[in-house]
Every structure is written in structure tokens, then in C-alpha cells.
N, CA, C and O atoms as a CHARMM CRD file, in Angstrom:
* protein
*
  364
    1    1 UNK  N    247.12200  81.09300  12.98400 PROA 1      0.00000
    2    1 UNK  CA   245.81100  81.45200  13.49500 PROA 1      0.00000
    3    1 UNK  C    245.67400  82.97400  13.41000 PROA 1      0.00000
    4    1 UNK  O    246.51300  83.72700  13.90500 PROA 1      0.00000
    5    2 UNK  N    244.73600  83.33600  12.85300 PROA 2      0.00000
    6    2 UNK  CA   244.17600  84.61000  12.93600 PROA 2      0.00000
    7    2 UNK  C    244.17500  85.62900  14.01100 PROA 2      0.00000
    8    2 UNK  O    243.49400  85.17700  14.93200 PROA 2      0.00000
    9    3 UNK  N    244.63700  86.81300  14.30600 PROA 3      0.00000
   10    3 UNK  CA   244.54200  87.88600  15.26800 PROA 3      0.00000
   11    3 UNK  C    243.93900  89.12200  15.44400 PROA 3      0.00000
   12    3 UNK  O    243.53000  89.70800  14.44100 PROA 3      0.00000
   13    4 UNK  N    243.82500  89.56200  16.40800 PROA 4      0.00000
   14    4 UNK  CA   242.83500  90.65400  16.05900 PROA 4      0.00000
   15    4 UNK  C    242.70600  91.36300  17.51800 PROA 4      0.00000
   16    4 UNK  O    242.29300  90.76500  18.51200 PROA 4      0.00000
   17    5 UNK  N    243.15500  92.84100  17.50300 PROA 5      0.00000
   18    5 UNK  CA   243.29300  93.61900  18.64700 PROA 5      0.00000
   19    5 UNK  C    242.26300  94.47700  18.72400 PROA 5      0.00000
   20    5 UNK  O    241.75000  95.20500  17.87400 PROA 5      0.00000
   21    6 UNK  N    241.94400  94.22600  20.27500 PROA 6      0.00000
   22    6 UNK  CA   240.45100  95.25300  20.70900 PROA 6      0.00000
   23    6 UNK  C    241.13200  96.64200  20.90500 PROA 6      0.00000
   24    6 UNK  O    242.30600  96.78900  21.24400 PROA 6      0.00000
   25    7 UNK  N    240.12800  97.77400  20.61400 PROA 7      0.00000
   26    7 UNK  CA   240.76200  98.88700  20.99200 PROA 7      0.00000
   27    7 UNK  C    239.49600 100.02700  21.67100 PROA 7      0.00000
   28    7 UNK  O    238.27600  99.86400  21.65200 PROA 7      0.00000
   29    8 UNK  N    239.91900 100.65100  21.97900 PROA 8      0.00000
   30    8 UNK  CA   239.03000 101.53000  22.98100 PROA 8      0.00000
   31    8 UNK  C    237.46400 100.41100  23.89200 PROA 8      0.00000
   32    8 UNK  O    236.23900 100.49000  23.80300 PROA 8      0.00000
   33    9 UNK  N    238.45200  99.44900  24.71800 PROA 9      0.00000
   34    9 UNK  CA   237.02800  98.52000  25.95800 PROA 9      0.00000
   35    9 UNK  C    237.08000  99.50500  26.70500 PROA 9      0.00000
   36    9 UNK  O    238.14200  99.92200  27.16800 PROA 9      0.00000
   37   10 UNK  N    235.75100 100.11200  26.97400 PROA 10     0.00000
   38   10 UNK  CA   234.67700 100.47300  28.36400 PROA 10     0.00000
   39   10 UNK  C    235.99400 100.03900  29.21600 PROA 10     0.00000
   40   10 UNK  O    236.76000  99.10900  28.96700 PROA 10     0.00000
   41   11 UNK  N    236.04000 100.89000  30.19500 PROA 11     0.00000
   42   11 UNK  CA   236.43800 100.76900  31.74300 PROA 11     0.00000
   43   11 UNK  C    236.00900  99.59700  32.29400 PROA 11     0.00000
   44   11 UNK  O    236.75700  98.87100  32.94900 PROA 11     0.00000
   45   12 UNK  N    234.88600  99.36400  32.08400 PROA 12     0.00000
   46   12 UNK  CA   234.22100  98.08700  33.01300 PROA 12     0.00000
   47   12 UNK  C    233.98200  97.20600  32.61300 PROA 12     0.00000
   48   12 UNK  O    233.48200  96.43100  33.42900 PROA 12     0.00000
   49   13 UNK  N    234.10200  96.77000  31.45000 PROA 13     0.00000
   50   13 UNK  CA   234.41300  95.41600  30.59400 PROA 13     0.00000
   51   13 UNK  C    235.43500  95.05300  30.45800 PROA 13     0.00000
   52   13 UNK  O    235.58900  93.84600  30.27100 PROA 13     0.00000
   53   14 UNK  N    236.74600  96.06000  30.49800 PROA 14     0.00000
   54   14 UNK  CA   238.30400  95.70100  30.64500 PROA 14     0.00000
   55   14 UNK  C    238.48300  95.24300  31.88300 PROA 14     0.00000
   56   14 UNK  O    239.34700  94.37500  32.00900 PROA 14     0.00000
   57   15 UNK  N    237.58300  95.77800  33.35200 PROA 15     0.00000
   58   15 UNK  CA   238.01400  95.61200  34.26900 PROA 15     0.00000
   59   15 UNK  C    237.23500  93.76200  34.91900 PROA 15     0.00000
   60   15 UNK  O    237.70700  92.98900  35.75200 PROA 15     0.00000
   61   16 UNK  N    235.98600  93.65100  34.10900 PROA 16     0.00000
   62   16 UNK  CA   235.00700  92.43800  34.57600 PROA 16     0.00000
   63   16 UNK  C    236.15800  91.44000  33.71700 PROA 16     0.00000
   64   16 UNK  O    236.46400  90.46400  34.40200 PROA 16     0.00000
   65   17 UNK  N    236.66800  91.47000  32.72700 PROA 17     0.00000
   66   17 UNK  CA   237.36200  90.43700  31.84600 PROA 17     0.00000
   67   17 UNK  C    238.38600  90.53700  32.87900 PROA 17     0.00000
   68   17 UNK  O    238.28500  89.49500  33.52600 PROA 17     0.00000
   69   18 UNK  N    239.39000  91.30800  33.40300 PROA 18     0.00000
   70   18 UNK  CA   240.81400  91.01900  33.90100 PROA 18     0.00000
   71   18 UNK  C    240.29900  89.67700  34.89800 PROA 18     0.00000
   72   18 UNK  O    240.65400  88.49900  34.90500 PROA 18     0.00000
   73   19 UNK  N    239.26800  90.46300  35.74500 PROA 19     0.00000
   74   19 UNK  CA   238.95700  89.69000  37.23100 PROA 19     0.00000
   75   19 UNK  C    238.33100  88.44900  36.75700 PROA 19     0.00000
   76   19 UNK  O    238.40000  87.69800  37.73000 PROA 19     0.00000
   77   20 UNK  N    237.65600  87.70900  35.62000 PROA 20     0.00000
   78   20 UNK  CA   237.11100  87.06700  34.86200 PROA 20     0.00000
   79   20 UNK  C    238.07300  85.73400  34.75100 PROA 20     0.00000
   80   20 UNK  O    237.76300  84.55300  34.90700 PROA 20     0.00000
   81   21 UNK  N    239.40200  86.35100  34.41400 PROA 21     0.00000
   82   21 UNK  CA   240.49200  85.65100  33.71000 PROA 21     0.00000
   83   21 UNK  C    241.64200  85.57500  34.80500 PROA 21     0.00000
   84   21 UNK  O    242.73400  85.03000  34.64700 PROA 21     0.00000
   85   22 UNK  N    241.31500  86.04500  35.62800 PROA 22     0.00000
   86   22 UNK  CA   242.07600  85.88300  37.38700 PROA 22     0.00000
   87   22 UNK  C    240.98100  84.31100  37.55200 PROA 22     0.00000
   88   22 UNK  O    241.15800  83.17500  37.11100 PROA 22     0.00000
   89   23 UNK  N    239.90800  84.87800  38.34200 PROA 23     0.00000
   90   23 UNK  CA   239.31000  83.64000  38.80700 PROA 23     0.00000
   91   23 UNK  C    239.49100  82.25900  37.78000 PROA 23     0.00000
   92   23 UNK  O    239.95000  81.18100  38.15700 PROA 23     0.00000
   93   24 UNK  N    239.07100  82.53700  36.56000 PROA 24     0.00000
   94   24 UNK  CA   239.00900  81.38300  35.87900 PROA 24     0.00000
   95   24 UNK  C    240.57300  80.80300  35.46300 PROA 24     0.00000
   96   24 UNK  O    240.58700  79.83500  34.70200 PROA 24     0.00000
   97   25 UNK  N    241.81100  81.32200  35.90100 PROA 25     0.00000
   98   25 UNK  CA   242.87600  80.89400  35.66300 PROA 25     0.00000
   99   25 UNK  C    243.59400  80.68900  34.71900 PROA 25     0.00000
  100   25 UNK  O    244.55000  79.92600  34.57900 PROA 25     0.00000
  101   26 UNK  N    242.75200  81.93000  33.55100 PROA 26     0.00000
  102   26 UNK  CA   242.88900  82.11800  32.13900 PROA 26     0.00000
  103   26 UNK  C    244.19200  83.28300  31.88000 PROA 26     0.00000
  104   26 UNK  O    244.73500  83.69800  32.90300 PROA 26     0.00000
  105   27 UNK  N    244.63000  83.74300  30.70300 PROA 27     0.00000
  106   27 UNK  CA   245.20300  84.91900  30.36500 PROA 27     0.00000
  107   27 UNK  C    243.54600  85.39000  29.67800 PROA 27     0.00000
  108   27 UNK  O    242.52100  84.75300  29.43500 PROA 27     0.00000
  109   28 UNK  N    243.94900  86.81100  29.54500 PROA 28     0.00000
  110   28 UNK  CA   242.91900  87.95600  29.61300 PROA 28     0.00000
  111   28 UNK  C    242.55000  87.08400  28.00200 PROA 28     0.00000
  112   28 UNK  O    241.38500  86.77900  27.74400 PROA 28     0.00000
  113   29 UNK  N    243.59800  86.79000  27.11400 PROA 29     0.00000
  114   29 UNK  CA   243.10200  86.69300  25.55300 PROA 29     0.00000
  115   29 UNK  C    242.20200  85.24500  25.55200 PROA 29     0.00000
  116   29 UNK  O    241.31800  85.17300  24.69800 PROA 29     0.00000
  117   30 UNK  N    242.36200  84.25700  26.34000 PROA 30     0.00000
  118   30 UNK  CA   241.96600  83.09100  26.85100 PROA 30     0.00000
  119   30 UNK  C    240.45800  83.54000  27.18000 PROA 30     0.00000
  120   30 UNK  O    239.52500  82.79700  26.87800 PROA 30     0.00000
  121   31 UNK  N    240.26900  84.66500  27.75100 PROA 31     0.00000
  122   31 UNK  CA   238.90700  84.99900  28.64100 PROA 31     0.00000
  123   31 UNK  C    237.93100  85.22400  27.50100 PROA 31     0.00000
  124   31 UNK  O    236.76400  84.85600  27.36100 PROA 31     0.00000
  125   32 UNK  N    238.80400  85.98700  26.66600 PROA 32     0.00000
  126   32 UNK  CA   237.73300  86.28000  25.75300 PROA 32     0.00000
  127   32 UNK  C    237.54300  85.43000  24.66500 PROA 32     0.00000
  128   32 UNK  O    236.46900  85.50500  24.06700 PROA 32     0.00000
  129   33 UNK  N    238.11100  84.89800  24.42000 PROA 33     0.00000
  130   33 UNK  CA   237.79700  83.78800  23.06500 PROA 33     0.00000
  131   33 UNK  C    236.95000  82.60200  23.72600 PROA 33     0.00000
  132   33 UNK  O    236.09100  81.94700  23.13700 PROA 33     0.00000
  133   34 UNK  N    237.42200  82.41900  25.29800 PROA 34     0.00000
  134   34 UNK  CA   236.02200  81.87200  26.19600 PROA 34     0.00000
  135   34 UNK  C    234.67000  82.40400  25.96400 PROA 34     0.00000
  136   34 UNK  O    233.60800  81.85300  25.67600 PROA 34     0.00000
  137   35 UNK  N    234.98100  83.54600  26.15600 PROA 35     0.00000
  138   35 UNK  CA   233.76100  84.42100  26.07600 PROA 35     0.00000
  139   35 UNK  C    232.62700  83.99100  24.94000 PROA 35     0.00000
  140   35 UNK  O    231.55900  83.38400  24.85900 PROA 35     0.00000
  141   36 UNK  N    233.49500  84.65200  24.18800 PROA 36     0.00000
  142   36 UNK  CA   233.18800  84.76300  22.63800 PROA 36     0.00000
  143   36 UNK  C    232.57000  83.27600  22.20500 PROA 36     0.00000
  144   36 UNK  O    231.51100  83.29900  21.57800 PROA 36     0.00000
  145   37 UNK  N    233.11300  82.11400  22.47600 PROA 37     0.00000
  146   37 UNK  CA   232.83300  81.01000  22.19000 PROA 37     0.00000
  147   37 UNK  C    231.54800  80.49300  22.81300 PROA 37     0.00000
  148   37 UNK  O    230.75300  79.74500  22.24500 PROA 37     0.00000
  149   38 UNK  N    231.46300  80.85500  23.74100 PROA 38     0.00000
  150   38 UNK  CA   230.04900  80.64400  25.04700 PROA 38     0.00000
  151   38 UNK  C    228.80900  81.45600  24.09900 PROA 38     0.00000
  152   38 UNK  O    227.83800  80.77000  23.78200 PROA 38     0.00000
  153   39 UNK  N    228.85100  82.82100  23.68200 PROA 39     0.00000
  154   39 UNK  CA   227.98800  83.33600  22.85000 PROA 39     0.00000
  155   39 UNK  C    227.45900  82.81600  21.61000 PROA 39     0.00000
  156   39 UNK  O    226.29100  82.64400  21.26200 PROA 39     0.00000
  157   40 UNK  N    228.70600  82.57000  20.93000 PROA 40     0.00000
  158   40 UNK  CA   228.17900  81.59600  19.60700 PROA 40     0.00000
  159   40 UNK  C    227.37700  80.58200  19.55600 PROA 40     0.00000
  160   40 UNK  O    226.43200  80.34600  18.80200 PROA 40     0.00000
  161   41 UNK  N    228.12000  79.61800  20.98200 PROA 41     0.00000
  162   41 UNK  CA   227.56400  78.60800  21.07700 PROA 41     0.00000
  163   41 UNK  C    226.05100  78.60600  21.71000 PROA 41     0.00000
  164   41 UNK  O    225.29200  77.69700  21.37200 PROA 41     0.00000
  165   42 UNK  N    225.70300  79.39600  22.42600 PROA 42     0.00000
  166   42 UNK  CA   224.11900  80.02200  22.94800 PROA 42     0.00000
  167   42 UNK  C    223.55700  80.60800  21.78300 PROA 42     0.00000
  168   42 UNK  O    222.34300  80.80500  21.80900 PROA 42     0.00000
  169   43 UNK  N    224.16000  80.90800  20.82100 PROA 43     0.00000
  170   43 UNK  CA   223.38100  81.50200  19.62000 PROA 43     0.00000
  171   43 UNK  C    222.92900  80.48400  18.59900 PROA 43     0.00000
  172   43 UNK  O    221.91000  80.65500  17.92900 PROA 43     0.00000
  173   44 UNK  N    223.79300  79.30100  18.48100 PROA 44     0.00000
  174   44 UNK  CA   223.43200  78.37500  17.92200 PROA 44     0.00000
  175   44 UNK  C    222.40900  77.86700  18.40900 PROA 44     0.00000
  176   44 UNK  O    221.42000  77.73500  17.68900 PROA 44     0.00000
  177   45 UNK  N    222.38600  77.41700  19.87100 PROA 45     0.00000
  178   45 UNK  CA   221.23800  76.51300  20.39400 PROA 45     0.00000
  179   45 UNK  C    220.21000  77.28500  20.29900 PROA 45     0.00000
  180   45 UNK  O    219.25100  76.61000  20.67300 PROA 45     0.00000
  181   46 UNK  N    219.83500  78.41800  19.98300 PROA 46     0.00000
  182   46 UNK  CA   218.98000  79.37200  20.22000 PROA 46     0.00000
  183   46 UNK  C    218.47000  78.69900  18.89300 PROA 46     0.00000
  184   46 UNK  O    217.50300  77.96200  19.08300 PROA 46     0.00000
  185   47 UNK  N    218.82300  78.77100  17.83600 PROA 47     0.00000
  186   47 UNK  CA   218.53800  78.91300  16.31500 PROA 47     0.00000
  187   47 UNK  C    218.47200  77.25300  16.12900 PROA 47     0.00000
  188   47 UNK  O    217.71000  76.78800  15.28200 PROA 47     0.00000
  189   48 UNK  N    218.96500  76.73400  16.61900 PROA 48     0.00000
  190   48 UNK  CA   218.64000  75.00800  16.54300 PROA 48     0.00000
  191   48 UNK  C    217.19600  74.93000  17.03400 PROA 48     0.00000
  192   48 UNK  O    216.27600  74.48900  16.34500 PROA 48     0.00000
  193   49 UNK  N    217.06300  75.41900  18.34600 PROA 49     0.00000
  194   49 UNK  CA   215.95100  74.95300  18.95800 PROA 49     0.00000
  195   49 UNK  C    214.74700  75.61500  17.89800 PROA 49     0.00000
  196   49 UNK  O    213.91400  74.90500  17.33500 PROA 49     0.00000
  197   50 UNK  N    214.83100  77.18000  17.73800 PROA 50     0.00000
  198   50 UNK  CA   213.98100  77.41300  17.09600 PROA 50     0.00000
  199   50 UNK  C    213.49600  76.72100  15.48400 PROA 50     0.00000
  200   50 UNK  O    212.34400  76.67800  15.05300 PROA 50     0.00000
  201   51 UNK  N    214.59100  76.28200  14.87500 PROA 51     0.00000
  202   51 UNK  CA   214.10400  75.76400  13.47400 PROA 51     0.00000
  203   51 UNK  C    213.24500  74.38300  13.85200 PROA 51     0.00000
  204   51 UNK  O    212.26500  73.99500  13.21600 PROA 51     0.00000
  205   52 UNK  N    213.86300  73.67100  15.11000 PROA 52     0.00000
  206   52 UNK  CA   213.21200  72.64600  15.26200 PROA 52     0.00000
  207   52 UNK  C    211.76800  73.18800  15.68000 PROA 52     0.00000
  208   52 UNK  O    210.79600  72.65700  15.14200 PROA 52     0.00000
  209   53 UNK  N    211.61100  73.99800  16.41400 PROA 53     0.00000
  210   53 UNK  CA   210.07900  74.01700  16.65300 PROA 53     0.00000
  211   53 UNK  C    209.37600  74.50300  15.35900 PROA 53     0.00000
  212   53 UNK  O    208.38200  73.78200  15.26500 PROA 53     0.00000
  213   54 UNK  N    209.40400  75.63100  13.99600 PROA 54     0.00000
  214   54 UNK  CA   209.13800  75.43200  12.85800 PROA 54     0.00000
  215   54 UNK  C    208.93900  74.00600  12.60500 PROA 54     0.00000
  216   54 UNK  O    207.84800  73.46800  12.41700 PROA 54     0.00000
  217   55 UNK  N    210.28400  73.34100  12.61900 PROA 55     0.00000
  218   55 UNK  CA   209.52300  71.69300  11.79600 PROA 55     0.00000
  219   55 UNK  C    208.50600  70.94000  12.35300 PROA 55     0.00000
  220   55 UNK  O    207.83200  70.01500  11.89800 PROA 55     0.00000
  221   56 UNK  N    208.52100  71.58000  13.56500 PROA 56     0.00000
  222   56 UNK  CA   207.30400  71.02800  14.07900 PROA 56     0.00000
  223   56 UNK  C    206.23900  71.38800  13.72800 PROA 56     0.00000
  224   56 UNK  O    205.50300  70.63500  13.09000 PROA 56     0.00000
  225   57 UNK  N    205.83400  72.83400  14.11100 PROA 57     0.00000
  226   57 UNK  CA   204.63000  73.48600  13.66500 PROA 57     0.00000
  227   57 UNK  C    204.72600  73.16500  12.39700 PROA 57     0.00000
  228   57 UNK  O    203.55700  73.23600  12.01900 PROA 57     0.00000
  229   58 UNK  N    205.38900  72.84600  11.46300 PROA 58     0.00000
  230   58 UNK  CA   204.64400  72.64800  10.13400 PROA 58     0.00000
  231   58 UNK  C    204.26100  71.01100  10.09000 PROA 58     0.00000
  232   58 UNK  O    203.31100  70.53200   9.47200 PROA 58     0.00000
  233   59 UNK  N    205.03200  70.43000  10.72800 PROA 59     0.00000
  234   59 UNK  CA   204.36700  68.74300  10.97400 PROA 59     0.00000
  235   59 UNK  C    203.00300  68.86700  11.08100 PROA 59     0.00000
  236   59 UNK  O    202.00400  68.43300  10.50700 PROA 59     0.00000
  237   60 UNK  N    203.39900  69.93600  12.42300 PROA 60     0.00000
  238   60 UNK  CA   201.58900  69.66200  12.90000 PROA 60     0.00000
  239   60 UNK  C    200.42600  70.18400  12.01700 PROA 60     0.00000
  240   60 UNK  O    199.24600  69.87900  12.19100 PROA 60     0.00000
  241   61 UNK  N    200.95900  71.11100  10.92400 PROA 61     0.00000
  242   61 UNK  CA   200.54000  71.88200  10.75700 PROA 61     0.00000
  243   61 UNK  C    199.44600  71.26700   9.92100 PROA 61     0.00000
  244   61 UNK  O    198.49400  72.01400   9.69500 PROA 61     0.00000
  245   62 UNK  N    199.37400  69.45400   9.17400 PROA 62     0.00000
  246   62 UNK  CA   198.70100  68.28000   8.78600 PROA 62     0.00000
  247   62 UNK  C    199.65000  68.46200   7.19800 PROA 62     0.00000
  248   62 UNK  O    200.62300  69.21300   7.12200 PROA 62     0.00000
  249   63 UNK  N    199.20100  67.72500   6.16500 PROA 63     0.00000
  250   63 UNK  CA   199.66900  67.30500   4.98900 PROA 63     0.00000
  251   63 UNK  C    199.80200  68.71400   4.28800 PROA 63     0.00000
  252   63 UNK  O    199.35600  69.73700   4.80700 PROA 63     0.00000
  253   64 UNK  N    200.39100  68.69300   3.18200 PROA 64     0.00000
  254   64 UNK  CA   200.86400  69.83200   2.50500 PROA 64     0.00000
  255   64 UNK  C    199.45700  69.73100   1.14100 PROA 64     0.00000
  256   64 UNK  O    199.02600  68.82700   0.42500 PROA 64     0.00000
  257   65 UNK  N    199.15200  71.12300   1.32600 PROA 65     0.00000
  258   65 UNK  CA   198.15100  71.30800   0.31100 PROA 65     0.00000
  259   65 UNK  C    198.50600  72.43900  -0.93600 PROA 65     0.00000
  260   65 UNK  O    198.92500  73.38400  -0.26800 PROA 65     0.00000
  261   66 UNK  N    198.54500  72.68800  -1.76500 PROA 66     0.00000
  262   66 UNK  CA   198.68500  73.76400  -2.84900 PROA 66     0.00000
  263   66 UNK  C    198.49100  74.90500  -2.43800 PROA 66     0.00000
  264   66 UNK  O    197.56200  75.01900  -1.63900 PROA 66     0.00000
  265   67 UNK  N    199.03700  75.78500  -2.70200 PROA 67     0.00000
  266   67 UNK  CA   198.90300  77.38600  -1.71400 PROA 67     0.00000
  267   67 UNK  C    198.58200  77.93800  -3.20800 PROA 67     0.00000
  268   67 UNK  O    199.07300  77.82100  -4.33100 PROA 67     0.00000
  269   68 UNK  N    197.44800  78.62900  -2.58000 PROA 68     0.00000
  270   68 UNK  CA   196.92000  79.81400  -3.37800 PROA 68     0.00000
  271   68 UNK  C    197.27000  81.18600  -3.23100 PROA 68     0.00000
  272   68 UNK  O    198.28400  81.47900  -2.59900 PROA 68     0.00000
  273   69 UNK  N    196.36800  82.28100  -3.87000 PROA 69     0.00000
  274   69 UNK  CA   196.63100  83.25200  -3.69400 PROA 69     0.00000
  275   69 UNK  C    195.97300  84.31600  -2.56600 PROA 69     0.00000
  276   69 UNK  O    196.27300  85.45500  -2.20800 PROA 69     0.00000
  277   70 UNK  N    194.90500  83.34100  -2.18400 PROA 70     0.00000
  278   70 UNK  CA   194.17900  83.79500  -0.75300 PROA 70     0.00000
  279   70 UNK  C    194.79200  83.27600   0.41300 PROA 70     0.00000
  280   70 UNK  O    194.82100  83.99800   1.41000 PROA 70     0.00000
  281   71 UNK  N    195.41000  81.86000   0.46100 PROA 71     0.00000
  282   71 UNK  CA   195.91700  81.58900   1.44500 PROA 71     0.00000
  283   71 UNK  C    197.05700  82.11500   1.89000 PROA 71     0.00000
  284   71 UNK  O    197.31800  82.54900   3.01200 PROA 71     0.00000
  285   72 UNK  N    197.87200  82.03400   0.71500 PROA 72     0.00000
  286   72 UNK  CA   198.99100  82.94100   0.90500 PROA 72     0.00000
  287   72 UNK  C    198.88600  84.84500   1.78100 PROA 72     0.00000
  288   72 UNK  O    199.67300  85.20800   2.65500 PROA 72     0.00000
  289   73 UNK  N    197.80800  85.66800   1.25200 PROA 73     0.00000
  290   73 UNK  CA   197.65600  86.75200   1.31900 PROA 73     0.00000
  291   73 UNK  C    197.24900  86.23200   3.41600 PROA 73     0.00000
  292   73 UNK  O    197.67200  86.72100   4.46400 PROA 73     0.00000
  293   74 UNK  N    196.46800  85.30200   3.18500 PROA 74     0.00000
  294   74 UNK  CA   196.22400  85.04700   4.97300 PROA 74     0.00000
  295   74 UNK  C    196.83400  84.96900   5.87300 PROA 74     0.00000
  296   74 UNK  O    196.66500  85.25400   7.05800 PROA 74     0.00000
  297   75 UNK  N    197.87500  84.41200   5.10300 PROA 75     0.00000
  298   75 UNK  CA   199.22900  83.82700   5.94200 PROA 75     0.00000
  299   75 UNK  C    200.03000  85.25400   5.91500 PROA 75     0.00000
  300   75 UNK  O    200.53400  85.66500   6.96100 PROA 75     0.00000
  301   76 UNK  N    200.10000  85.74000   5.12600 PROA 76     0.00000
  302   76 UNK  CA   200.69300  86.95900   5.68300 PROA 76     0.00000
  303   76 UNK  C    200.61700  88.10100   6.49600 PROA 76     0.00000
  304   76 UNK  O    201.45700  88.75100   7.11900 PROA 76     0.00000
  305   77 UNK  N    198.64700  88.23600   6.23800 PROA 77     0.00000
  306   77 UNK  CA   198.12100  89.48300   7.58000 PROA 77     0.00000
  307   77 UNK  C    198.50700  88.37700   8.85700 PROA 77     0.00000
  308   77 UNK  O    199.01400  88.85500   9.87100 PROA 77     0.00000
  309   78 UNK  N    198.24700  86.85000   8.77800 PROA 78     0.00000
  310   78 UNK  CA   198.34000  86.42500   9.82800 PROA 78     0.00000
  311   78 UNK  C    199.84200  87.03300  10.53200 PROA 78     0.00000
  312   78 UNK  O    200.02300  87.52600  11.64500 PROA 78     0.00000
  313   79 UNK  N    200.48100  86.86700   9.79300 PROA 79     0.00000
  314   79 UNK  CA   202.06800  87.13700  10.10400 PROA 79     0.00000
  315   79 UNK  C    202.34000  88.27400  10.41700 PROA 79     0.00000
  316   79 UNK  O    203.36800  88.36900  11.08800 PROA 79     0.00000
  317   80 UNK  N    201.66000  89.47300  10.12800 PROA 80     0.00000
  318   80 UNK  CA   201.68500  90.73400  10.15100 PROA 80     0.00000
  319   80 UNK  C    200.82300  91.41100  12.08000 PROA 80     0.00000
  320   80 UNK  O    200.92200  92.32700  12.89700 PROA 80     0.00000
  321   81 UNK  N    200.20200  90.36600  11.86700 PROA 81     0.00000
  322   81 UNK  CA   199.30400  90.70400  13.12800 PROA 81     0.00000
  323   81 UNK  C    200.62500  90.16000  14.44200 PROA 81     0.00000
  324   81 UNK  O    201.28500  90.75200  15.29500 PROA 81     0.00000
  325   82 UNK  N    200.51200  88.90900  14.03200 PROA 82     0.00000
  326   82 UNK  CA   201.64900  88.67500  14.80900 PROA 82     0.00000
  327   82 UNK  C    202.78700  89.37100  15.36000 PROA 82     0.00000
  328   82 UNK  O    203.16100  89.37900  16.53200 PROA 82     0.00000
  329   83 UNK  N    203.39000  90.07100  14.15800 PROA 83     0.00000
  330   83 UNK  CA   204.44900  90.49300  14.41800 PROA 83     0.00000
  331   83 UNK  C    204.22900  91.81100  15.13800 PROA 83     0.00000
  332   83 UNK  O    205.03600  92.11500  16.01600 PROA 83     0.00000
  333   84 UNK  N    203.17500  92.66200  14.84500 PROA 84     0.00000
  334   84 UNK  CA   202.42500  93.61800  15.74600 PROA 84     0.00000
  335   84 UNK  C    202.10200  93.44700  17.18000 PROA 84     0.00000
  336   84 UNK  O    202.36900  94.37800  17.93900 PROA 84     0.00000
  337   85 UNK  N    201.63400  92.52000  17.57500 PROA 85     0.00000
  338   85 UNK  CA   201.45600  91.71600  18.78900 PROA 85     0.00000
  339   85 UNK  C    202.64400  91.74300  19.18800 PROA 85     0.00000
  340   85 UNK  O    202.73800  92.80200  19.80800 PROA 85     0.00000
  341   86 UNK  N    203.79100  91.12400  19.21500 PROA 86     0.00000
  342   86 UNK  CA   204.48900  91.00700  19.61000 PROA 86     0.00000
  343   86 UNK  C    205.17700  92.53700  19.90900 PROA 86     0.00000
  344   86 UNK  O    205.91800  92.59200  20.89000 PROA 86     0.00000
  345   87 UNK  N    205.02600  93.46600  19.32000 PROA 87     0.00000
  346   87 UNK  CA   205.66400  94.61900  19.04100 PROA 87     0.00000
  347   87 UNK  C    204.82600  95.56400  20.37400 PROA 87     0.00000
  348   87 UNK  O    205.45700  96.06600  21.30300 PROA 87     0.00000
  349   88 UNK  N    203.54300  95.64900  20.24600 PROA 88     0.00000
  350   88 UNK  CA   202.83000  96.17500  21.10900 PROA 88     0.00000
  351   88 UNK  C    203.38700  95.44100  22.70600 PROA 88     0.00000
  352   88 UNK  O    203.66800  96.13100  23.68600 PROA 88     0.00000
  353   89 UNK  N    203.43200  94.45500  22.68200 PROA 89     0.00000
  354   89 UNK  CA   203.92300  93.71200  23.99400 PROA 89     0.00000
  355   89 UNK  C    204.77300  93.67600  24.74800 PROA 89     0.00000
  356   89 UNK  O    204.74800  93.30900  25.92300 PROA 89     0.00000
  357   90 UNK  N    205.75600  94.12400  24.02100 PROA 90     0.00000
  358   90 UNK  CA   206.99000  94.60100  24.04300 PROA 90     0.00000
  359   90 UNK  C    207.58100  95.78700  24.49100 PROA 90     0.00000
  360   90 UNK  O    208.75000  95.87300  24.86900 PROA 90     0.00000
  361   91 UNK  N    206.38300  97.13500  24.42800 PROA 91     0.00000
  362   91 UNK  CA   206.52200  97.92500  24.89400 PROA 91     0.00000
  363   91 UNK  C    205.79100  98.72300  26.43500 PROA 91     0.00000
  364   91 UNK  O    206.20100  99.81900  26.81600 PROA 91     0.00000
């Protein structure tokens, strides 16, 4: 199995992992590959859930029609506005 040593942890991430791996009844290297594994796995469901809602919105989105060169150009300010929106909102 593969290894791999952390070097220069923050004071307070060395110190939240020791106490981390006390309570949970882990060794410190145990804590973090816990860790680490909990993230991935929240990153996945993140990206599952989201593709599924895409397949949705395009379900809903009704039957598939030929894309032009106007629709296309629509779909993109649409996308553009969006992504602005979101950007403005944000701040």
C-alpha cells in the first residue's frame, strides 16, 4: 500500500487530528485516511446528486430538437447571465 508523509500541519490541525483520533479510538494515521475518506465520499454525493438533477432538467427539458446556431448562441448568454448572477450574489 502506498505512503505518504505530511509535512509542515498548522498547529491546529495537528492538534484537532491528535484529539480527533483520541476520541475516535483511532491512531493519528487512521484519523486521517478517515478523514480523507469522509471528503471524497461527500464529494462524490455532491457530483452524483448534481448530474442527476442535469438528467433531469434535460428530461424535463421535453424531446430533443436540432440545435442551431441561434439557439445555441441563447443558450450560452443564457449561461453567461447565469453564471453572473450567481457571481453578483455571492458577493
Amino acid at each position: 500500500m502506498p505512503s505518504y508523509t505530511l509535512k509542515e500541519i498548522p498547529a491546529d490541525i495537528y492538534e484537532k487530528t491528535m484529539t480527533a483520533a483520541e476520541e475516535g479510538c483511532r491512531s493519528v494515521n487512521q484519523e486521517i485516511i478517515y478523514r480523507l475518506k469522509r471528503s471524497f465520499d461527500a464529494e462524490d454525493a455532491r457530483m452524483t446528486a448534481l448530474h442527476a438533477r442535469w438528467v433531469a432538467e434535460a428530461l424535463e427539458s421535453g424531446p430533443a430538437r436540432p440545435l442551431d446556431w441561434a439557439a445555441l448562441d441563447a443558450a450560452a448568454a443564457r449561461g453567461v447571465a447565469r453564471a453572473k448572477a450567481r457571481k453578483a450574489a455571492a458577493k
